[in-house]
C-alpha positions in Angstrom: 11.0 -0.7 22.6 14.7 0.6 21.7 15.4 -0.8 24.7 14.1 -4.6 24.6 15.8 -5.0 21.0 18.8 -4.1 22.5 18.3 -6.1 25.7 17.7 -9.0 23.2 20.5 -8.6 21.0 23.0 -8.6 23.9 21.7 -11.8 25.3 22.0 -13.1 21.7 25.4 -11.9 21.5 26.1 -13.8 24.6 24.1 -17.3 24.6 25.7 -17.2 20.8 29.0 -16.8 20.6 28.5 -14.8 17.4 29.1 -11.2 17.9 29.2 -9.7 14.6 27.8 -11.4 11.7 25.0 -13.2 14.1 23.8 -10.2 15.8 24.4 -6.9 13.3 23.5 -3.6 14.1 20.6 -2.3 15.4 19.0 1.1 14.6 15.6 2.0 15.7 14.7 5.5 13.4 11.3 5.7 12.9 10.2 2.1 13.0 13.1 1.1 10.7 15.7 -1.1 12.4 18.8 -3.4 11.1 19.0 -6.7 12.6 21.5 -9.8 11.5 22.0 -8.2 8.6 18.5 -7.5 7.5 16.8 -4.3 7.8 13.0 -4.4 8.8 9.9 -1.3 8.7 6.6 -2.0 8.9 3.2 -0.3 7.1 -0.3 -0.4 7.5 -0.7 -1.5 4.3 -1.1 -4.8 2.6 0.9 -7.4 2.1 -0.1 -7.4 -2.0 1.2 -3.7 -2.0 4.4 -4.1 -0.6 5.4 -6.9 -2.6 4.5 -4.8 -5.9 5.6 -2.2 -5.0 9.4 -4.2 -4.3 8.7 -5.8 -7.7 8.4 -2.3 -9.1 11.6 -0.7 -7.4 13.4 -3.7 -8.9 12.5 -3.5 -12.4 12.9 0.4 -12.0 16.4 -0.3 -10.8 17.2 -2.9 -13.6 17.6 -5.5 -11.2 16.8 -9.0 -12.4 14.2 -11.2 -10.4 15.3 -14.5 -9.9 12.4 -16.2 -7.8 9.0 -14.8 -6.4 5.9 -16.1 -4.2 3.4 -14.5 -3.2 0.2 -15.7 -0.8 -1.9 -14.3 1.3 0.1 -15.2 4.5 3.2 -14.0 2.9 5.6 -13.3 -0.1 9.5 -13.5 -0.7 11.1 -12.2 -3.7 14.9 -12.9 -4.7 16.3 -10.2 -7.3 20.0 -9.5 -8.3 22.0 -6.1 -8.8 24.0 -5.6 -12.2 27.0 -6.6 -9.6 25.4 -9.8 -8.7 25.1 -9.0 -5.6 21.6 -10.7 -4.0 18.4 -8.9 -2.8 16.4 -10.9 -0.5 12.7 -9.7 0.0 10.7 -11.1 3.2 6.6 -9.4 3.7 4.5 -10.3 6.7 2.3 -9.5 8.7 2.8 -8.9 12.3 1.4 -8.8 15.9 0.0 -5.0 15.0 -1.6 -6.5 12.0 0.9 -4.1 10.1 2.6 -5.5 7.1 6.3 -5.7 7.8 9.0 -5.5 4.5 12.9 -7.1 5.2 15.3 -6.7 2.9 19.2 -7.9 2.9 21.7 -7.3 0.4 24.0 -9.6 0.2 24.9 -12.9 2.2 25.6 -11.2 5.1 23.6 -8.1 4.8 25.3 -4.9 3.7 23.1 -2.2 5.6 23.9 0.8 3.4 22.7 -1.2 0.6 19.7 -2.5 2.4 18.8 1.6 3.3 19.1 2.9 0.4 17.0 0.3 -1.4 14.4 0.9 1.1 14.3 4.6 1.0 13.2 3.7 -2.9 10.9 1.7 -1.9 9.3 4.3 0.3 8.2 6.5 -2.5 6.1 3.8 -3.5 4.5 3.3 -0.5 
């Protein structure tokens, strides 16, 4: 699997032109991986739980929410640090049937950011 991401990145680097901000950094622990900037792990949960659960690390965080959906296909939730800086949300399901949570901080993605804020999520979970 490791393997394939990387494959695919490279070829995206390539056909691209964008090597750094495109592309990102990929890092396969445990089922968590950062990709262009966002930073993906998947549960077998539900989508419903996730997306409380990132409403809940937010507010415990005293981060402001700025937009929210949720349905049954899917939910996305926008929230801002104290700094301003943005959260962006994404839940889905995938091709396991697992429900899969991506998070970037920032415009660009900041990765620390992104890890930390997932690893508090996690306890939740």
């Amino acid at each position: 699997m490791r393997l394939k991401i990387l494959i695919g990145s490279f070829l995206m680097m390539l056909s691209g032109g964008c090597t750094v901000i495109g592309v990102g950094a990929v890092s396969a622990i445990g089922g968590t991986y950062y990709l262009s900037g966002e930073i993906k792990a998947s549960y077998p949960v539900s989508i419903y739980h996730l997306y409380e659960v990132s409403l809940y690390t937010f507010q415990e965080e005293g981060m402001k929410v700025l937009s929210k959906k949720n349905t049954k296909a899917d939910a996305d939730i926008q929230a801002q640090y104290h700094d301003e800086t943005e959260v962006k949300v994404h839940i889905y399901y995938n091709k396991k049937g697992l429900a899969t949570l991506g998070i970037r901080v920032g415009a660009i993605g900041d990765e620390k950011r992104s890890r930390e804020l997932l690893k508090k999520m996690e306890r939740y979970i």
